[in-house]
C-alpha positions as CSV (number, residue, x, y, z in Angstrom):
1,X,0.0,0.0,0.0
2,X,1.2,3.5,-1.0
3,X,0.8,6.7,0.6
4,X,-0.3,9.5,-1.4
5,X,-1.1,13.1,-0.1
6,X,-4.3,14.3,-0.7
7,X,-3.8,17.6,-2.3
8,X,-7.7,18.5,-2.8
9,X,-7.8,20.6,0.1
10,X,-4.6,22.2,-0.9
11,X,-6.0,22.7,-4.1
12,X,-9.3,24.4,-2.5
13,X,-7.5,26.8,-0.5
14,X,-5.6,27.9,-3.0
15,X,-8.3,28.7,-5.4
16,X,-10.0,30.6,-2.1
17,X,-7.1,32.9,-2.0
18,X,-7.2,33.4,-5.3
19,X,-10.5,34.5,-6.1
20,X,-10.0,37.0,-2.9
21,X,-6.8,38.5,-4.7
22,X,-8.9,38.8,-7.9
23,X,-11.7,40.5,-6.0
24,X,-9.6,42.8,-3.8
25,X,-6.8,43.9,-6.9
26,X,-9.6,46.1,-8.4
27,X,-10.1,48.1,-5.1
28,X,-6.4,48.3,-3.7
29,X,-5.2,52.2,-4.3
30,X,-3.0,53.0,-7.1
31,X,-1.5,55.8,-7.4
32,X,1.5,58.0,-7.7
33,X,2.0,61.3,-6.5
34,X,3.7,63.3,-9.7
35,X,3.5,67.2,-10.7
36,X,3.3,67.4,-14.5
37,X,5.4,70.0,-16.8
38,X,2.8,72.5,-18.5
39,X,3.6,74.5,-21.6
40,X,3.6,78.5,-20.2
41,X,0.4,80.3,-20.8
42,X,0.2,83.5,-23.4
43,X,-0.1,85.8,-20.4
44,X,-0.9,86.6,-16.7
45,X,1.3,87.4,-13.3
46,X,4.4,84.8,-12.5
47,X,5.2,83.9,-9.6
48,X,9.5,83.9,-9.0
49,X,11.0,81.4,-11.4
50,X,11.9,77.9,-10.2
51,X,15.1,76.9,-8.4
52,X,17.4,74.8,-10.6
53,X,20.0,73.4,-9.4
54,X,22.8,71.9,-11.5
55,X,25.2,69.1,-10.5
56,X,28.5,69.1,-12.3
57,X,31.7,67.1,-11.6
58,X,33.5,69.8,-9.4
59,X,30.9,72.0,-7.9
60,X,27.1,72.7,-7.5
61,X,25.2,75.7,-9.3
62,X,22.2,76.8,-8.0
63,X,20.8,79.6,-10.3
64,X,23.7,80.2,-12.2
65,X,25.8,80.9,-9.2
66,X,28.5,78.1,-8.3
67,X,28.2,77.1,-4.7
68,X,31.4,75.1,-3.9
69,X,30.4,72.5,-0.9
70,X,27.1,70.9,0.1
71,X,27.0,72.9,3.5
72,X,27.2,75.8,1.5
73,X,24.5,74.8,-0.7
74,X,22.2,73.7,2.4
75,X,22.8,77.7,3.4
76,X,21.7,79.2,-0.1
77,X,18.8,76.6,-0.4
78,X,17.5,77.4,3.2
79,X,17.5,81.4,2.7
80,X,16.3,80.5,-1.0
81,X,13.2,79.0,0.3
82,X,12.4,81.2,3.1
83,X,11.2,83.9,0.8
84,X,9.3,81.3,-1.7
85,X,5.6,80.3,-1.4
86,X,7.1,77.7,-3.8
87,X,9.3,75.3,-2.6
88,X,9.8,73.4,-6.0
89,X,13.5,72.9,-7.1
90,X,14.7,71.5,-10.2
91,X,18.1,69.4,-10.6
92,X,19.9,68.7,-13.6
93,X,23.0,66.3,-13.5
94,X,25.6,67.9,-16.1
95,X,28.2,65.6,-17.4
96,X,29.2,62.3,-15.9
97,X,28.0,62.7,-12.2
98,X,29.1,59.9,-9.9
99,X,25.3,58.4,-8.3
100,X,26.2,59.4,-4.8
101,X,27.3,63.2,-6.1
102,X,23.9,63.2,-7.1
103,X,22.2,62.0,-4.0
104,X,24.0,64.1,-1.9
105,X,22.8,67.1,-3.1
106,X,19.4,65.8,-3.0
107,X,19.7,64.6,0.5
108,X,20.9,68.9,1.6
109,X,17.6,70.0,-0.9
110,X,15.1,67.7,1.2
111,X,16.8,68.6,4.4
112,X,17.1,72.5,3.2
113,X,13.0,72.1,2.8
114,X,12.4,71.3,-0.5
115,X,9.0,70.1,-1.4
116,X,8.8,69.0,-4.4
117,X,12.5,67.9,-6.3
118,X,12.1,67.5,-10.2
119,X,14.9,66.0,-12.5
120,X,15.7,68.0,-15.6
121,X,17.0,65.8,-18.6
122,X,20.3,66.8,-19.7
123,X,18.9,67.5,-23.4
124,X,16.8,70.2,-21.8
125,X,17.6,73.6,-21.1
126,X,17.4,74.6,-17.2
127,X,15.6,78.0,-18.4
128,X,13.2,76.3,-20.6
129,X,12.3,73.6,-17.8
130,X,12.0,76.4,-14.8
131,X,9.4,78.6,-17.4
132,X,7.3,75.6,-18.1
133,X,7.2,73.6,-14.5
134,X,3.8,74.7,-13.1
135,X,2.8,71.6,-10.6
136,X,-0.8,70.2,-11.1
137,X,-1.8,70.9,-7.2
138,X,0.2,73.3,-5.1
């Protein structure tokens, strides 16, 4: 006489679970916060253009102005932002940026208060990008 295991109930349970993962799937939340680029409008009042900071090999720019260490860029980002409603700030890695370069200054932009960090292709122009980023909700 041979054993066999009876793999009905297994079989059973299994189909359970799955028609509670087909039923739940459909109501589980999907969704991913994200602030869309919109082309500028003809006319009307701007706010004070965007922040964009740019990442290069041997020093950080922020605005066009080179800021030489990341404490010194945690200073100019924290006075930036205490004057702006907005506290949106664009990066743009110029060149070939080492990953942790990279991080680093986002890590000083978060800490400095920075709401809302977008990355700027390198293609793109920062002036063009800071005209054109108006976030979806403020």
């Amino acid at each position: 006489m041979k054993a066999d295991i009876n793999v009905t109930p297994l079989i059973d349970v299994l189909l359970v679970l799955l028609i509670i993962f087909i039923l739940v799937a459909p109501v589980a939340p999907r969704s991913l916060g994200t602030s869309l680029l919109h082309a500028p409008n003809g006319g009307g009042a701007r706010g004070p253009a965007t922040l964009m900071l740019e990442v290069r090999a041997e020093e950080y720019a922020l605005s066009t102005s080179p800021v030489l260490t990341l404490e010194d860029l945690d200073l100019r980002l924290r006075a930036a932002f205490e004057t702006r409603p907005d506290r949106t700030l664009l990066v743009k890695a110029k060149g070939e940026i080492p990953y942790d370069r990279v991080v680093a200054a986002l890590d000083v932009a978060e800490g400095a208060g920075a709401a809302r960090i977008g990355l700027v292709e390198a293609g793109d122009s920062l002036e063009r990008a800071g005209r054109s980023f108006r976030p979806e909700h403020p």
